[in-house]
C-alpha positions in Angstrom: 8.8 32.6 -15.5 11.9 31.5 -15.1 13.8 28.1 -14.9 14.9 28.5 -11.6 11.6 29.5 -10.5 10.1 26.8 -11.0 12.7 24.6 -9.4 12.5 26.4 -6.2 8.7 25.8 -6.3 9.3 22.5 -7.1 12.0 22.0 -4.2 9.2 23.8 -2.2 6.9 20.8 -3.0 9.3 17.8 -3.0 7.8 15.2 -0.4 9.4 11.3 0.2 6.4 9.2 -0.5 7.1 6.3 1.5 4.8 3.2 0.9 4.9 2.7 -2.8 7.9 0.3 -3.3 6.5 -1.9 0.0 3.1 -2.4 -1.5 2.8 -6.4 -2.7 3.3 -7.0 -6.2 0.1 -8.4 -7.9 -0.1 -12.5 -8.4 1.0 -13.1 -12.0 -2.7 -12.7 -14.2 -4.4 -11.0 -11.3 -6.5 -8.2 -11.7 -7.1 -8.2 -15.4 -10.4 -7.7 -15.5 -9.9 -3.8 -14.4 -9.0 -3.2 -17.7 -12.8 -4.3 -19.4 -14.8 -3.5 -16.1 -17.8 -1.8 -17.1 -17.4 1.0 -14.0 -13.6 1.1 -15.4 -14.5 1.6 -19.1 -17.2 4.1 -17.8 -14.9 6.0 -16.0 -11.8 6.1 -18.4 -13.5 6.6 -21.9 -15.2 9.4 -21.5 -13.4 12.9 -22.3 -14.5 14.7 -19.0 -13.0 14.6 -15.8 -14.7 12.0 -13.0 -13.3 10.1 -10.3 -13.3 6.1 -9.6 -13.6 5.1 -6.3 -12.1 1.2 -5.9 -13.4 0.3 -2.4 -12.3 -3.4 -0.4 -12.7 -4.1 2.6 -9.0 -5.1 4.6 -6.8 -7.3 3.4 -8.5 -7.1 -0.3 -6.0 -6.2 -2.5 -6.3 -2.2 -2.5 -2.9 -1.2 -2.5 -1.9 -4.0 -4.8 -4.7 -3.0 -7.4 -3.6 0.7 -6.8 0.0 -0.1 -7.3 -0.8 -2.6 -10.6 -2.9 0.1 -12.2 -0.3 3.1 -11.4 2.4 0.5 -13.2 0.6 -0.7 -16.2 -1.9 2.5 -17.1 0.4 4.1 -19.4 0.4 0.5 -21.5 -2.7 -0.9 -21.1 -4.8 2.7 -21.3 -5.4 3.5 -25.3 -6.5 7.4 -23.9 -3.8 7.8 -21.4 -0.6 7.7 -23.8 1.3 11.3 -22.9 -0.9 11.5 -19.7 0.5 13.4 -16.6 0.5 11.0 -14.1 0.8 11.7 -9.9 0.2 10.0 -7.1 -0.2 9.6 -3.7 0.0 6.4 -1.1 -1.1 7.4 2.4 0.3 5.4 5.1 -1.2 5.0 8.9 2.3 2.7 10.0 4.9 5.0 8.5 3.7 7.7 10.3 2.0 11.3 10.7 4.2 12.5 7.4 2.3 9.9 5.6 -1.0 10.5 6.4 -0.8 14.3 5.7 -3.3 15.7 3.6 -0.7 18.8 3.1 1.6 16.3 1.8 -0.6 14.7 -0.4 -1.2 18.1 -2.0 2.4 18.7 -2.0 3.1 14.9 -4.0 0.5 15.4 -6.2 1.0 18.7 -7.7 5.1 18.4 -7.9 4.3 15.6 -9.9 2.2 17.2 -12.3 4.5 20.7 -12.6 7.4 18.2 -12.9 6.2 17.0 -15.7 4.4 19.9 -17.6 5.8 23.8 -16.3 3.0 25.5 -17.8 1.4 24.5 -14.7 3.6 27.2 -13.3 0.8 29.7 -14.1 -1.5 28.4 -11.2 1.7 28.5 -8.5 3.0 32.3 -9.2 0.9 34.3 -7.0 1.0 31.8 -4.2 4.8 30.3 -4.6 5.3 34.6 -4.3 3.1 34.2 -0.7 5.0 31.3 0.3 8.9 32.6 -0.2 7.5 35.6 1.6 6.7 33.0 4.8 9.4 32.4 7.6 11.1 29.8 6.5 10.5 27.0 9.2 8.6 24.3 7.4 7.5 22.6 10.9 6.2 25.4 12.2 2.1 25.1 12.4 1.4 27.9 11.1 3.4 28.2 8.0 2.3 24.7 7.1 -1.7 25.8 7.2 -1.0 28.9 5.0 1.1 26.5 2.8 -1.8 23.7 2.6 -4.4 26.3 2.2 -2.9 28.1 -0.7 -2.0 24.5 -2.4 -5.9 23.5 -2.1 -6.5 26.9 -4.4 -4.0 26.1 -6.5 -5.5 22.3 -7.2 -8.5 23.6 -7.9 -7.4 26.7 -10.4 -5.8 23.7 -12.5 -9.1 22.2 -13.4 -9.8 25.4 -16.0 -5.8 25.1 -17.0 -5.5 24.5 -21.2 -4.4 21.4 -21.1 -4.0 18.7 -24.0 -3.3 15.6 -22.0 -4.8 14.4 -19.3 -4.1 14.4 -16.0 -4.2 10.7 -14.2 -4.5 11.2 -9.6 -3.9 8.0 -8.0 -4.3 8.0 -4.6 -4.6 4.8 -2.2 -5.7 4.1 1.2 -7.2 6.9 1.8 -8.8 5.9 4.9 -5.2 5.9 6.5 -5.4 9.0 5.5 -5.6 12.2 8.6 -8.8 12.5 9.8 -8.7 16.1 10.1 -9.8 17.9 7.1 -10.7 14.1 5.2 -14.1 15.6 4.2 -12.7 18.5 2.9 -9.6 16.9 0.8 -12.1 14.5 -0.3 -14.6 17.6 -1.6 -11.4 19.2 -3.4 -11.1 16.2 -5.4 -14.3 16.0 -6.2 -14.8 19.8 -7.1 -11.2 19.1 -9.1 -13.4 16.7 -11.3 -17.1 18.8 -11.5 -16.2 22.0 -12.1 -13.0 20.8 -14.8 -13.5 22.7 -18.1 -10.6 22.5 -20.2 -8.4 19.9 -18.4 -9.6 16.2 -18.6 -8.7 15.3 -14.7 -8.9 10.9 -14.4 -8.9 10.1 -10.2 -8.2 6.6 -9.3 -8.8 6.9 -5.7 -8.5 3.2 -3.1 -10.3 3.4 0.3 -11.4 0.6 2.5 -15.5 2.0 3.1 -15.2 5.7 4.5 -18.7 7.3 5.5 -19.0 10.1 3.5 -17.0 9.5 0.6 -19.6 7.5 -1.4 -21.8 10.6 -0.8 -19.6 13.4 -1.8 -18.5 11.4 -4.8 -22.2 11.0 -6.3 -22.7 9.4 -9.7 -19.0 8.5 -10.0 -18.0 5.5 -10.9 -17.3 2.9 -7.7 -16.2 -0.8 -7.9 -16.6 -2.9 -4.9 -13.2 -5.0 -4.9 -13.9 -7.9 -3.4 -16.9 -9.0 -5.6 -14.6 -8.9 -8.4 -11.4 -10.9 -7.1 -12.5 -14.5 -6.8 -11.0 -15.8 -10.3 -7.8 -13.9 -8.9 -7.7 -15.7 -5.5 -9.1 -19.0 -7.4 -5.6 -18.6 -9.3 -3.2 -18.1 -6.7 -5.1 -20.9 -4.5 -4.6 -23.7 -7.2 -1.0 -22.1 -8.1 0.0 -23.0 -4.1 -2.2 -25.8 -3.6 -0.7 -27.7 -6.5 2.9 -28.3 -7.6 4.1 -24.8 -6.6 4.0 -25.9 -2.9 1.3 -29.2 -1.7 0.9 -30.8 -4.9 -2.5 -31.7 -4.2 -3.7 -34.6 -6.4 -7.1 -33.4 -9.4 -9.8 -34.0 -7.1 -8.6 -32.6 -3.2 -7.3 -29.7 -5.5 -10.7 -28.7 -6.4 -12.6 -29.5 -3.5 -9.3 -27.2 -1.3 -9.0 -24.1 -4.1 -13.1 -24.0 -3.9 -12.9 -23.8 -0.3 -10.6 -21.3 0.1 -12.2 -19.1 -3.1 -15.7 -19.4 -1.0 -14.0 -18.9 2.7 -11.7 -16.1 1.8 -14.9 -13.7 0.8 -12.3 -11.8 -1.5 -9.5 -10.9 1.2 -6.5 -11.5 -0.8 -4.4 -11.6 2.6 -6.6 -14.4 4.4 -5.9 -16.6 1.2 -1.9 -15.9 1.8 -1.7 -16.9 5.4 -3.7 -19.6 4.5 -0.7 -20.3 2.1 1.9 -20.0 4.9 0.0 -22.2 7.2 0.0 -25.0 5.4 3.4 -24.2 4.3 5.4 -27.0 6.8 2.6 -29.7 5.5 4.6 -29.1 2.4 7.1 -31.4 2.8 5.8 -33.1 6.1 4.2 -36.3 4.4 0.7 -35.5 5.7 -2.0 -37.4 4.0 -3.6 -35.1 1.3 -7.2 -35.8 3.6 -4.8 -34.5 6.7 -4.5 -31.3 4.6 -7.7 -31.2 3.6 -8.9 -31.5 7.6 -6.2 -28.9 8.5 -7.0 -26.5 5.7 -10.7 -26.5 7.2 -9.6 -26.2 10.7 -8.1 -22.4 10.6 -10.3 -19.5 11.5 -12.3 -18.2 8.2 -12.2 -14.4 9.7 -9.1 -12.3 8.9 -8.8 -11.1 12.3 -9.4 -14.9 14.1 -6.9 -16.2 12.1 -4.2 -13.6 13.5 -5.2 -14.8 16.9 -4.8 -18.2 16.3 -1.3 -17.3 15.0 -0.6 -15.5 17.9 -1.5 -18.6 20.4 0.5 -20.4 18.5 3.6 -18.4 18.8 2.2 -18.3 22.8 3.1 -21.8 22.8 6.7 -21.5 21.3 10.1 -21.7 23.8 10.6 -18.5 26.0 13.9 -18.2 23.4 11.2 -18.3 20.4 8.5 -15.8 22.1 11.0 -13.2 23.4 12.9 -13.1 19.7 9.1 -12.9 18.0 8.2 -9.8 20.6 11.6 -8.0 20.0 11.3 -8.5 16.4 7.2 -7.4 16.5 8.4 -4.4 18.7 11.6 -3.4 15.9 8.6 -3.3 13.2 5.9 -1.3 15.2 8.0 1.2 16.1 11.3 1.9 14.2 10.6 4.6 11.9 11.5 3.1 8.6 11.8 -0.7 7.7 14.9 -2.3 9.1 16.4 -4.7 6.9 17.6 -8.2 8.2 20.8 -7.3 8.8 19.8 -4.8 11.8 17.5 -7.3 12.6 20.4 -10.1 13.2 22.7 -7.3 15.4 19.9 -6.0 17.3 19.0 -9.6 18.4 22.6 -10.0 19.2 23.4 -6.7 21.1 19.9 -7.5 22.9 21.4 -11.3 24.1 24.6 -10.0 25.6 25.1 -9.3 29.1 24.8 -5.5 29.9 27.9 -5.1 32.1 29.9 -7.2 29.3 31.9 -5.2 26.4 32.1 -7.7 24.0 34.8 -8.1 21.5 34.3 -8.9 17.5 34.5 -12.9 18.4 31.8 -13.1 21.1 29.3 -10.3 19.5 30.0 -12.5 15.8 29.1 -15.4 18.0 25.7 -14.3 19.2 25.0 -13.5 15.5 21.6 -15.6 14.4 22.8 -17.4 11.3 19.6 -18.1 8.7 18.0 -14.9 9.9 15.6 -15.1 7.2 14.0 -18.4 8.5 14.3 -17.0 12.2 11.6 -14.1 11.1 9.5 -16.2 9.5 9.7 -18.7 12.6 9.6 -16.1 15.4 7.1 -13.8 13.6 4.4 -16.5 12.7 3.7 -14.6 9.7 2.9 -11.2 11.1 6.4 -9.9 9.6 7.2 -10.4 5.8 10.4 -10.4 3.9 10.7 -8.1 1.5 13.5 -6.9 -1.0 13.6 -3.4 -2.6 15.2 -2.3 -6.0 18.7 -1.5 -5.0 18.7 -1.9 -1.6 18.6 -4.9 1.5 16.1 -7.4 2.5 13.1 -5.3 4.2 11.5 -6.6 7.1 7.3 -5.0 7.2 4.5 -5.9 8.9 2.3 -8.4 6.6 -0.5 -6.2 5.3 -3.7 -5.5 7.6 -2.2 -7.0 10.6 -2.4 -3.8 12.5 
């Protein structure tokens, strides 16, 4: 083996992972008690390989509890210090690239020969196959022989002599291709059963997928929105009290009760809730007038986006055609636009066709506090978003498609 082997089989690998660094950060305190669940501790003692299978239903928290446990394991796991960690975040709304079982494969196993070569071994015989191929990755059938010789090489890693472990994170994995999902999800369970001499640890994040609580068997399964009600119960009171309404002791109670009870565990009800009652904030509404408003939104997730959606129905024709354009920019631009494009798009979109417009008169169609016309126009199906390094994000808010 040489260096420069294995960097052309790593190169050969290399996929852009896209959802990671737009997943919601976790609510300061929340999702602690992963660390002491019993299915956790069950599931990450142990020194054999087994898979945990987090499922939530939408809006619960999935990705968040995916992204939180792929941030802190390395600190808060005793067993997983020198651990080879790779992952995987399958995305329906970025596209077909995303929900790609062959690039799952291809993420996963870069990430663990990135980190440790002497997974080389399991790769020579089939990187050889694949530099033989014609070289035209989007051709069908170089891809299939491709994915099919990555599925043998997975499962050849499970007898590999490895010291650490390996950590798998994978979320969403309903968003992930139909096509071959029974198949992928028997590879990583055979990854686990039939592992000898390499301790293999799968985090794996699905809303409820038919099959998968029967090919995974005895392995251990948490049910995420029976165990999120102290989280919600947190951020309620932190939003409902001086952060934002400044309920007074005894509305407090009765409104963070309420929303604990009404939100069933669906982390993203309890925020729209938030932005709801955000104007209230500094409206001088009587706290019962919150109270009365609070109880008046829908209790379903999917309600509640229609009676956001009426309510944006009822805006000016400036305000509905902005919150369609900006809807439509989301849905279906290929990557996030940041609020920059946003502000120009709306602009170039406002001037009149025949007219070439100068700097002046395009600068003066220019929406000035974009930010708040988002929020406004979008009725909080768009969030704002900024990424490390780069411009304010605009993405759909979470389960609203």
């Amino acid at each position: 083996m040489t260096k420069l082997t294995t960097i052309a089989c790593l190169a050969a690998l290399r996929f852009d992972n896209k959802r990671y660094d737009r997943i919601s950060k976790e609510y300061q305190g929340s999702f602690q008690w992963l660390w002491t669940h019993q299915q956790y501790i069950e599931w990450s003692r142990p020194p054999k390989s087994s898979l945990l299978y987090v499922e939530g239903k939408p809006g619960s928290g999935k990705s968040t509890v995916t992204k939180y446990f792929r941030e802190n394991l390395l600190q808060r796991e005793p067993d997983a210090k020198g651990a080879i960690v790779s992952d995987f975040f399958y995305s329906r709304r970025d596209g077909a690239l995303q929900t790609s079982h062959y690039n799952m494969l291809r993420s996963i196993l870069y990430g663990i020969l990135n980190q440790n070569e002497s997974f080389f071994y399991h790769f020579q015989r089939e990187h050889r196959e694949y530099q033989s191929l014609p070289h035209d990755p989007d051709h069908d059938k170089h891809v299939e022989q491709h994915y099919e010789s990555l599925k043998r090489v997975a499962l050849s890693m499970a007898n590999h002599p490895c010291k650490e472990r390996i950590y798998l994170v994978l979320d969403a994995v309903d968003e992930s291709n139909d096509h071959d999902q029974d198949n992928i999800l028997q590879l990583l369970a055979d990854w686990c059963s039939k592992s000898r001499c390499c301790v293999v640890k799968i985090f794996l994040s699905s809303r409820p997928i038919g099959r998968l609580q029967t090919i995974i068997g005895t392995n251990s399964h948490i049910l995420l929105q029976k165990e999120t009600r102290g989280d919600i119960k947190k951020f309620a009171s932190s939003f409902l009290g001086p952060d934002l309404l400044n309920l007074r002791d005894d509305f407090l109670q009765e409104a963070t009760n309420y929303i604990v009870d009404e939100a069933k565990g669906v982390f993203t009800w309890a925020n729209l809730i938030k932005e709801e009652l955000r104007p209230f904030a500094q409206g001088g509404y009587r706290q019962r007038e919150i109270m009365e408003k609070l109880k008046s939104f829908p209790t379903d997730l999917e309600e509640l986006y229609e009676h956001i959606l009426r309510k944006l129905q009822g805006g000016s024709p400036r305000d509905i055609r902005d919150g369609l354009k900006m809807l439509q920019f989301a849905l279906f631009a290929r990557r996030s636009l940041t609020v920059e494009e946003y502000r120009h798009a709306l602009a170039i979109s406002d001037l009149d066709q025949l007219f070439r417009p100068c700097d002046a008169s395009f600068e003066s169609e220019l929406i000035h506090g974009m930010e708040d016309r988002i929020i406004y126009c979008g009725g909080n199906f768009l969030e704002i978003k900024r990424q490390p390094g780069k411009f304010l994000q605009i993405n759909l808010t979470p389960s609203s498609i």
